[in-house]
Backbone as CSV, one residue per row, in Angstrom:
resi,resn,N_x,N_y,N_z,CA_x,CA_y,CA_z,C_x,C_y,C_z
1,UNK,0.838,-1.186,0.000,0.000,0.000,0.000,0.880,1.245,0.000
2,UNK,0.212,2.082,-0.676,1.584,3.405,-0.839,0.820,4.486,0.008
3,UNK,1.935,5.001,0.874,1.145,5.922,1.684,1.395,7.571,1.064
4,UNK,0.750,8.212,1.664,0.431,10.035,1.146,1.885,10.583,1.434
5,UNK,1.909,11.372,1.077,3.424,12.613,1.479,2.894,13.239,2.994
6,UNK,1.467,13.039,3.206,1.128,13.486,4.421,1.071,12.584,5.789
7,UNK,0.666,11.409,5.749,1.229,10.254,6.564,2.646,9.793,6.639
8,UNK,3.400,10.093,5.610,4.840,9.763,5.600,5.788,10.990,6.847
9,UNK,4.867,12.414,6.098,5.615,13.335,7.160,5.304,13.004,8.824
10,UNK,4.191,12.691,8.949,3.733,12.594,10.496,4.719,11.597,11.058
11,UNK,5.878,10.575,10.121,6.332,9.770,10.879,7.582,10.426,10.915
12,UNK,8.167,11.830,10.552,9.115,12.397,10.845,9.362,13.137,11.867
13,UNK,10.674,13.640,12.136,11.332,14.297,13.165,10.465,15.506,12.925
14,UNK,9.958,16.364,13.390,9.880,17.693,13.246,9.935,18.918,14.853
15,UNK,9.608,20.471,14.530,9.808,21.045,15.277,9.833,22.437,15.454
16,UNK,9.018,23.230,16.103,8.191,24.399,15.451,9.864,25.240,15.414
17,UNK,8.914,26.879,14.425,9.755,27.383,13.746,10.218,28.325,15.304
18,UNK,11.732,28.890,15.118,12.169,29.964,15.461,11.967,31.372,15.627
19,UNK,11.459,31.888,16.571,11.537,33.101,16.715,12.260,33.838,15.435
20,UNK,13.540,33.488,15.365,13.983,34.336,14.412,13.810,34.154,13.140
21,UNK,13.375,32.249,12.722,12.701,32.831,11.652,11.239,32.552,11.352
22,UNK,10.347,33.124,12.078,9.246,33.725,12.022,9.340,35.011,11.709
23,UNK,10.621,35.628,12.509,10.767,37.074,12.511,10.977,37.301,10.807
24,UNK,11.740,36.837,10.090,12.018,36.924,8.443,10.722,36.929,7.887
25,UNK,9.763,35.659,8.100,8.650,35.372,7.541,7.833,36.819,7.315
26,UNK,7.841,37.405,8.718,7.013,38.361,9.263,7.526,39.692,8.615
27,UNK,8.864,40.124,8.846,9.308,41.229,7.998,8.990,40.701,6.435
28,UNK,9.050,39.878,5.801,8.335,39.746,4.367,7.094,40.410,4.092
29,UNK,6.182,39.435,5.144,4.956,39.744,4.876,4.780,41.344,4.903
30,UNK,5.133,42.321,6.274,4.580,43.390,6.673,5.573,44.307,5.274
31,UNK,6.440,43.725,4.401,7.351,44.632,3.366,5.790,44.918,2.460
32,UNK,5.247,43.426,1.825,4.123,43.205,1.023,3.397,44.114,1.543
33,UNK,2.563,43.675,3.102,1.213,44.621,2.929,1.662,45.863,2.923
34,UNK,2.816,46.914,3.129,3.151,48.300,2.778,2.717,48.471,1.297
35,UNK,3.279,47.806,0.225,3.116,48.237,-1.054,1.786,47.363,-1.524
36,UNK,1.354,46.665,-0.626,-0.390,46.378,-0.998,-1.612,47.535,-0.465
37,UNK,-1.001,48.204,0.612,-1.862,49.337,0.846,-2.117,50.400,0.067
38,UNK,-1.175,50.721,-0.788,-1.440,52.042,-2.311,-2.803,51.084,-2.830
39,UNK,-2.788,50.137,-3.570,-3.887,49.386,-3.989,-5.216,49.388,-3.482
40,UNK,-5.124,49.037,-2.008,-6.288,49.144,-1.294,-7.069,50.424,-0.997
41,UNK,-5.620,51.368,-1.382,-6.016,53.224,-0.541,-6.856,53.450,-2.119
42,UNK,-6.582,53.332,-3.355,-6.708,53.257,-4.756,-8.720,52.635,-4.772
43,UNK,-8.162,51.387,-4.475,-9.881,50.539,-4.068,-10.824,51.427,-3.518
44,UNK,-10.608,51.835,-2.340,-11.215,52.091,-1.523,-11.837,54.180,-2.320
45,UNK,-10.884,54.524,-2.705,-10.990,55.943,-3.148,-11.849,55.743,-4.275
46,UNK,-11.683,54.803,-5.819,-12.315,54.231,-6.318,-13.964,54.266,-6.392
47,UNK,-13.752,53.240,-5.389,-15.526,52.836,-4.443,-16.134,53.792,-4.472
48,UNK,-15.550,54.697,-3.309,-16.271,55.652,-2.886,-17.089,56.648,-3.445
49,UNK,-15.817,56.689,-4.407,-16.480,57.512,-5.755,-17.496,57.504,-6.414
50,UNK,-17.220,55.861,-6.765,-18.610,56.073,-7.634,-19.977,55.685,-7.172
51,UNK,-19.809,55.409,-5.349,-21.068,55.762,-4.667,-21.553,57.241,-4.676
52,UNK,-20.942,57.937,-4.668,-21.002,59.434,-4.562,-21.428,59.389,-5.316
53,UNK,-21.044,59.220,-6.893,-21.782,59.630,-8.125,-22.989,59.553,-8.257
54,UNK,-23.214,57.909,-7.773,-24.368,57.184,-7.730,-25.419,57.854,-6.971
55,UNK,-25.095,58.331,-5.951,-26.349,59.258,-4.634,-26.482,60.376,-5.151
56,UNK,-25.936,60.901,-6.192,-26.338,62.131,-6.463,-27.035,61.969,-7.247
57,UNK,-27.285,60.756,-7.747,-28.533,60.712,-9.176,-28.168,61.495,-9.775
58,UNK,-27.148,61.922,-10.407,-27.318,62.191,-12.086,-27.390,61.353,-13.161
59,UNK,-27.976,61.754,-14.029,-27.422,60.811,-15.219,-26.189,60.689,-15.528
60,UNK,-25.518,61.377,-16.439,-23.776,61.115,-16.577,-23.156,59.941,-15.726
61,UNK,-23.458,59.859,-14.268,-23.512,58.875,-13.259,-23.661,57.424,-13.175
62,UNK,-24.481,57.283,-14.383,-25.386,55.920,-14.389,-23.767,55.225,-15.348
63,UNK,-23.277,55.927,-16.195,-22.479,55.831,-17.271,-20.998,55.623,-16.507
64,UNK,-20.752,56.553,-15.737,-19.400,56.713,-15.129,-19.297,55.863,-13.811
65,UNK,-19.937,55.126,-13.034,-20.013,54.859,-11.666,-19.317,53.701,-12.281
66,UNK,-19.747,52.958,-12.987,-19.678,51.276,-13.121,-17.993,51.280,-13.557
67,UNK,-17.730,51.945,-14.294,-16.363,52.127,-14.506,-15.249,52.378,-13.137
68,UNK,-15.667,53.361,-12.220,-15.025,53.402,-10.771,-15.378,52.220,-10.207
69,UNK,-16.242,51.555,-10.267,-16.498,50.228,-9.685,-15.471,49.120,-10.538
70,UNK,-15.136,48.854,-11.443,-14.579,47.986,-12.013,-13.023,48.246,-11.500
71,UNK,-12.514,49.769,-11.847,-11.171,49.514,-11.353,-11.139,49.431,-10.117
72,UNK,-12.052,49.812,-8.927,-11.862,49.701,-7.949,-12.115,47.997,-7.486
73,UNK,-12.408,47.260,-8.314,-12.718,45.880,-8.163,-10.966,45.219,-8.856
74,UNK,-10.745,46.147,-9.387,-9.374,45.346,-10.300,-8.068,45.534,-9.367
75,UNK,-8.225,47.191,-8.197,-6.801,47.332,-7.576,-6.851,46.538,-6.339
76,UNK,-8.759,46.116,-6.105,-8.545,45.375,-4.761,-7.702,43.864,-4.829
77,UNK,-8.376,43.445,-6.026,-7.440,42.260,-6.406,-6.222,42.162,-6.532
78,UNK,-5.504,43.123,-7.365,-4.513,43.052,-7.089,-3.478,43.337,-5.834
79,UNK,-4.221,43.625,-4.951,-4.062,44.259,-3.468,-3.825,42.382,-2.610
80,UNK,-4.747,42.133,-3.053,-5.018,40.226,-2.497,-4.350,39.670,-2.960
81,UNK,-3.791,39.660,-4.483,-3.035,38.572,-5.071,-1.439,39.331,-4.777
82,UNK,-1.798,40.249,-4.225,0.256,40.771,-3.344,-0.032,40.166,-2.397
83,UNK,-0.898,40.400,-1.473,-1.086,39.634,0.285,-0.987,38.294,-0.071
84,UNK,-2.012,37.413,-0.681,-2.183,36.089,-0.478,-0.524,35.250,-0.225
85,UNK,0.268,35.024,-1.234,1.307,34.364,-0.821,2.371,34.783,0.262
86,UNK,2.027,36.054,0.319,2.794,36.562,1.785,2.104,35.726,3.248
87,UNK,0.718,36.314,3.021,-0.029,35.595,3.932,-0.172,33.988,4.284
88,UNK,0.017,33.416,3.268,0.394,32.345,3.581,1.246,31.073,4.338
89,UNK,2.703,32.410,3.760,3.686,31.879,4.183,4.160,32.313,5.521
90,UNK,3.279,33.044,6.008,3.398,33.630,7.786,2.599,32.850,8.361
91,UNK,1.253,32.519,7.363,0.424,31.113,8.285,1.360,30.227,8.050
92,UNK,2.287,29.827,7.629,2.781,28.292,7.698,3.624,28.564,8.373
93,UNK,4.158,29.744,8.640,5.234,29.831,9.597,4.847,29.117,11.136
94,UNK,3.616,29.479,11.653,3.062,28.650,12.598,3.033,27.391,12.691
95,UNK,3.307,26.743,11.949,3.889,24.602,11.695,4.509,24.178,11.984
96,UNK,5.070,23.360,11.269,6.405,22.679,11.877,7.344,22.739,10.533
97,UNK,8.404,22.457,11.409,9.804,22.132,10.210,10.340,20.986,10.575
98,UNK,10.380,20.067,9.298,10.355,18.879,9.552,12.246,18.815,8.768
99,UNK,12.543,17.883,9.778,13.966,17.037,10.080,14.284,15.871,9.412
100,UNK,14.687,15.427,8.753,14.555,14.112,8.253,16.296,13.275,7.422
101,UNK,16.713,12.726,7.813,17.841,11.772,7.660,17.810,10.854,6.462
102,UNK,17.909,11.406,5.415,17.199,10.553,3.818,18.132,10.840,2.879
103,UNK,16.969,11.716,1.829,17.885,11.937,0.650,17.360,13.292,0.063
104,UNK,18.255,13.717,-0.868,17.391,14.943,-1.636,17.738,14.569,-3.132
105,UNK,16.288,14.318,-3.540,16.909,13.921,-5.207,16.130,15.301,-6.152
106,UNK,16.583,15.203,-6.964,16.744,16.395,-8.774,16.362,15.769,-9.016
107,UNK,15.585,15.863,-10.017,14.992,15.926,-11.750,14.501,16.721,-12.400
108,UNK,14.596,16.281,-13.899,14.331,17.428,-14.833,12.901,16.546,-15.655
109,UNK,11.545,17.419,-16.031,10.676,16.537,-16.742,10.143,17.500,-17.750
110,UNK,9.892,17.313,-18.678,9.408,17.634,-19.619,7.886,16.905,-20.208
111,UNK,7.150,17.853,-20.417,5.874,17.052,-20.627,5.701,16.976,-22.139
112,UNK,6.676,18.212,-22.595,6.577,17.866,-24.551,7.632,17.643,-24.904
113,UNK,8.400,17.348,-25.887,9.709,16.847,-26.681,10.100,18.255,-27.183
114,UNK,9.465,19.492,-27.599,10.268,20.476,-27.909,9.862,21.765,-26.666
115,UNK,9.909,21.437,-25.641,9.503,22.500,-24.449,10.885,22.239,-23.746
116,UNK,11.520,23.343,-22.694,12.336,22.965,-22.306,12.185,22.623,-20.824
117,UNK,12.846,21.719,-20.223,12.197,21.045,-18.936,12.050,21.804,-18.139
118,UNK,11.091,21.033,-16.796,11.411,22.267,-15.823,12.303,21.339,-14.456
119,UNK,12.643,21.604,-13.843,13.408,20.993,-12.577,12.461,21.110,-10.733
120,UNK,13.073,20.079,-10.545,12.424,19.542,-9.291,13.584,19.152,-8.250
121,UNK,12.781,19.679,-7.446,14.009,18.880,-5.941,12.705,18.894,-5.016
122,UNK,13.250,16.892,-4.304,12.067,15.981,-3.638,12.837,15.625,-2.584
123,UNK,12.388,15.905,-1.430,13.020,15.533,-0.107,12.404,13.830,0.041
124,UNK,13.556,12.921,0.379,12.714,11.624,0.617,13.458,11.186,1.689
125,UNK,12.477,10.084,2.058,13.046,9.520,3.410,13.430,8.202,3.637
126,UNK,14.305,7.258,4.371,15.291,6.735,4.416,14.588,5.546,3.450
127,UNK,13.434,5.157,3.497,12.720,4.034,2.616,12.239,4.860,1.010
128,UNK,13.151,6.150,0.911,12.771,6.629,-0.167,11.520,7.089,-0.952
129,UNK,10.186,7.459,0.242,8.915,7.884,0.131,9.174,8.888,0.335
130,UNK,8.795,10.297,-1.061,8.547,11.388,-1.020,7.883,11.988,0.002
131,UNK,8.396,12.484,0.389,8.299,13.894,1.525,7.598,15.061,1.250
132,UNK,8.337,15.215,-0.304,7.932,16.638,-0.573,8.679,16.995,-1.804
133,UNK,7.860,17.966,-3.112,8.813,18.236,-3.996,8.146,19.507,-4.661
134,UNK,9.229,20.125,-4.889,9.061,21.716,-5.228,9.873,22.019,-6.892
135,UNK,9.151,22.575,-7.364,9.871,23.204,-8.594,11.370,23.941,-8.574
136,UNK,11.820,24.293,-9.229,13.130,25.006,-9.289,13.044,26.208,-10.787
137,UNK,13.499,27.505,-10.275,13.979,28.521,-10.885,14.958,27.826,-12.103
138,UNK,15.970,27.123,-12.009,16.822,26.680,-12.992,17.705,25.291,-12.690
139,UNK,18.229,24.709,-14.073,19.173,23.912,-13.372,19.937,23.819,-12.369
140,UNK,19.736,22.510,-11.303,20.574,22.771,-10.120,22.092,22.315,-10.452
141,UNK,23.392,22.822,-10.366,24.454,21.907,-10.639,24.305,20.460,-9.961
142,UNK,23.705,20.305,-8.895,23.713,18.500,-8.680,23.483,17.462,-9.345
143,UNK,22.432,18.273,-10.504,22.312,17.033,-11.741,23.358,16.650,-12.427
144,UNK,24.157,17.243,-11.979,25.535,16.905,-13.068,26.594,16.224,-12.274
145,UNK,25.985,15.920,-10.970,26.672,14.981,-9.818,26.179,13.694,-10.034
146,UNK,24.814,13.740,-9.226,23.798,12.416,-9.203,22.526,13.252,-8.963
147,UNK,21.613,12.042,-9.073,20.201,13.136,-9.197,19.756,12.626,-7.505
148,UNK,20.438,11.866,-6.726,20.067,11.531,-5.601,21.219,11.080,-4.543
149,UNK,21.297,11.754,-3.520,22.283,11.428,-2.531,21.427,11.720,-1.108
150,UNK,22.656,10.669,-0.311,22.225,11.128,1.018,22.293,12.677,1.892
151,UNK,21.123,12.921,2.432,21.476,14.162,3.548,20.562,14.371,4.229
152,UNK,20.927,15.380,5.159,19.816,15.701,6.736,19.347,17.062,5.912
153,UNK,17.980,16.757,5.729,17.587,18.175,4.958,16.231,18.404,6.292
154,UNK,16.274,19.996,6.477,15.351,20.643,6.927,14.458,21.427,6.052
155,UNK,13.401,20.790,5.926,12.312,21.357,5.216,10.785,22.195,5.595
156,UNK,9.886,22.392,5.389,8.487,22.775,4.943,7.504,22.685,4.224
157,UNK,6.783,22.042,3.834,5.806,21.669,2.780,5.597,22.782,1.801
158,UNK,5.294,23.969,2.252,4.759,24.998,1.681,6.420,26.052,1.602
159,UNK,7.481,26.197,1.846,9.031,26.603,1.885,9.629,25.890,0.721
160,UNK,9.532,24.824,1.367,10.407,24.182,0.358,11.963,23.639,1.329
161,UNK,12.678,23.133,0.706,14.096,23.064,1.235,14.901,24.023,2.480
162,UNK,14.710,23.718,3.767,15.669,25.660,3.980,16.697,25.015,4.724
163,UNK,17.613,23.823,4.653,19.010,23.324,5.061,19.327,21.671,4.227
164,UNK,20.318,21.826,4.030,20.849,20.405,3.565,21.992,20.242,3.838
165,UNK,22.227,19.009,4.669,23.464,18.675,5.511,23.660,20.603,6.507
166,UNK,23.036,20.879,7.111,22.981,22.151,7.983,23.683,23.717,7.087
167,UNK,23.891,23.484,5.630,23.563,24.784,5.254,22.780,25.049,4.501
168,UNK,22.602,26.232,4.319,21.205,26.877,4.230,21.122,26.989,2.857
169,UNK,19.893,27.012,2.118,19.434,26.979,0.496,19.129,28.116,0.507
170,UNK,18.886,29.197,0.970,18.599,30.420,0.778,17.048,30.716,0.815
171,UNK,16.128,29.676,0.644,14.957,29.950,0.742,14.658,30.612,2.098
172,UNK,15.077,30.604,3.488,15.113,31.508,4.361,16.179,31.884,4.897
173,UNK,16.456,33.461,4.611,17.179,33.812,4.747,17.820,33.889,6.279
174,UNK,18.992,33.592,6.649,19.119,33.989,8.109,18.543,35.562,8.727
175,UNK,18.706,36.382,8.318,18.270,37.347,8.383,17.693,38.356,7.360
176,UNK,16.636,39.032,7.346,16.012,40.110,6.556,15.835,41.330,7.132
177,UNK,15.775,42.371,6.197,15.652,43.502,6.559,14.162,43.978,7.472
178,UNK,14.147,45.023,8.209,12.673,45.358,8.082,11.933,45.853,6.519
179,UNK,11.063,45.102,6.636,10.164,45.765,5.617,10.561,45.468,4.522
180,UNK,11.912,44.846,4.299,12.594,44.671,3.133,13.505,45.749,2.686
181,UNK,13.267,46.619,3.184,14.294,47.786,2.646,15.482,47.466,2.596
182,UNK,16.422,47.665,1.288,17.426,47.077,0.945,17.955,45.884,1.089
183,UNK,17.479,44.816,1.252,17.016,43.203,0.671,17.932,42.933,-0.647
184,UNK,17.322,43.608,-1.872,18.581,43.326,-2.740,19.543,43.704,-2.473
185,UNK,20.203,44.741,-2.640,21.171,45.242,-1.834,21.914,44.454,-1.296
186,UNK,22.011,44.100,0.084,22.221,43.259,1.192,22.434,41.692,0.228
187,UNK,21.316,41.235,-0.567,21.512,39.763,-0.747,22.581,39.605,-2.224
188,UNK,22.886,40.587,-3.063,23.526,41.370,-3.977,25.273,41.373,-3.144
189,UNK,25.404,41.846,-1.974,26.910,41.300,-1.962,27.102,43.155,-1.951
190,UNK,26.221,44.312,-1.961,26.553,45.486,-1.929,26.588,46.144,-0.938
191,UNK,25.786,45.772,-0.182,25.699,46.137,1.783,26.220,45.310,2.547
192,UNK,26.632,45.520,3.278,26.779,44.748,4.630,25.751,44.850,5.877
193,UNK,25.768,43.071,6.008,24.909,42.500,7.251,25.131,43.166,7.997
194,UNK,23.844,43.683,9.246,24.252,43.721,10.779,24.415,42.682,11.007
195,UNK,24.892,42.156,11.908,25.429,41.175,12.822,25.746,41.947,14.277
């Protein structure tokens, strides 16, 4: 019988997150909702508007309201689709981070013959039942090692990878800025860390 990626994790090591990095999670998120609030201030000004129009009963009104209603329906969204994955990833920050003594294997799949692949890295565990597997930005050089070796990877379902053999993949950063302010910068090699 083959079990879920979700019964497999429950039989792992795990162990809630860190203060400090919750604290990263959290300076992410609060960077997002800053530049999601122009959107919402936009929505909301929007709205208002073309209630106003609307209570004044004019005609011209009947014509112009629905239009303030639409963009004000288009910046709220885009106001949500900035929050949502921020928000998310501060709710998962509340979970666990799971520990596990296995393997981390690569692959590359392609679903057509002239598309170019995309890449994967799958945390598995010592009987080699997927854990967990996340897409990749680009080729990893490990494919050009083996597509599977042993290691102690610290993961997240919804993160992804954030240690293998105890250093860090970059998916959380040891430290972030507030708010993000100067983030590139800093991860760019042009600022220097506090410490």
């Amino acid at each position: 019988m083959r079990r879920g990626a979700l019964d497999v994790r429950r039989a792992v090591a795990s162990r809630p997150w860190t203060r400090a990095e919750r604290r990263v999670v959290s300076r992410g998120f609060w960077g997002y909702f800053i530049i999601a609030i122009e959107p919402l201030f936009i929505a909301v000004l929007f709205s208002s508007l073309a209630i106003t129009l609307l209570m004044r009963k004019q005609e011209s009104a009947i014509f112009v309201a629905p239009i303030f209603l639409c963009s004000s329906a288009a910046f709220l969204a885009y106001a949500i689709v900035l929050l949502l994955p921020a928000a998310r990833a501060l709710i998962e920050s509340y979970g666990r981070v799971y520990n596990v003594d296995g393997y981390v294997r690569y692959r590359a799949h392609r679903r057509y013959h002239d598309e170019p692949p995309t890449y994967f890295a799958a945390v598995l565990d010592a009987e080699e039942h997927v854990l967990g597997e996340w897409p990749l930005r680009e080729r990893p050089e490990a494919l050009n090692v083996k597509p599977l070796w042993p290691a102690l990877v610290e993961f997240t379902p919804y993160g992804g990878i954030h240690r293998i053999d105890g250093r860090s993949t970059g998916v959380l950063p040891d430290d972030f800025p507030a708010l993000g302010i100067g983030a590139p910068g800093m991860y760019a090699g042009q600022f220097p860390r506090n410490r």
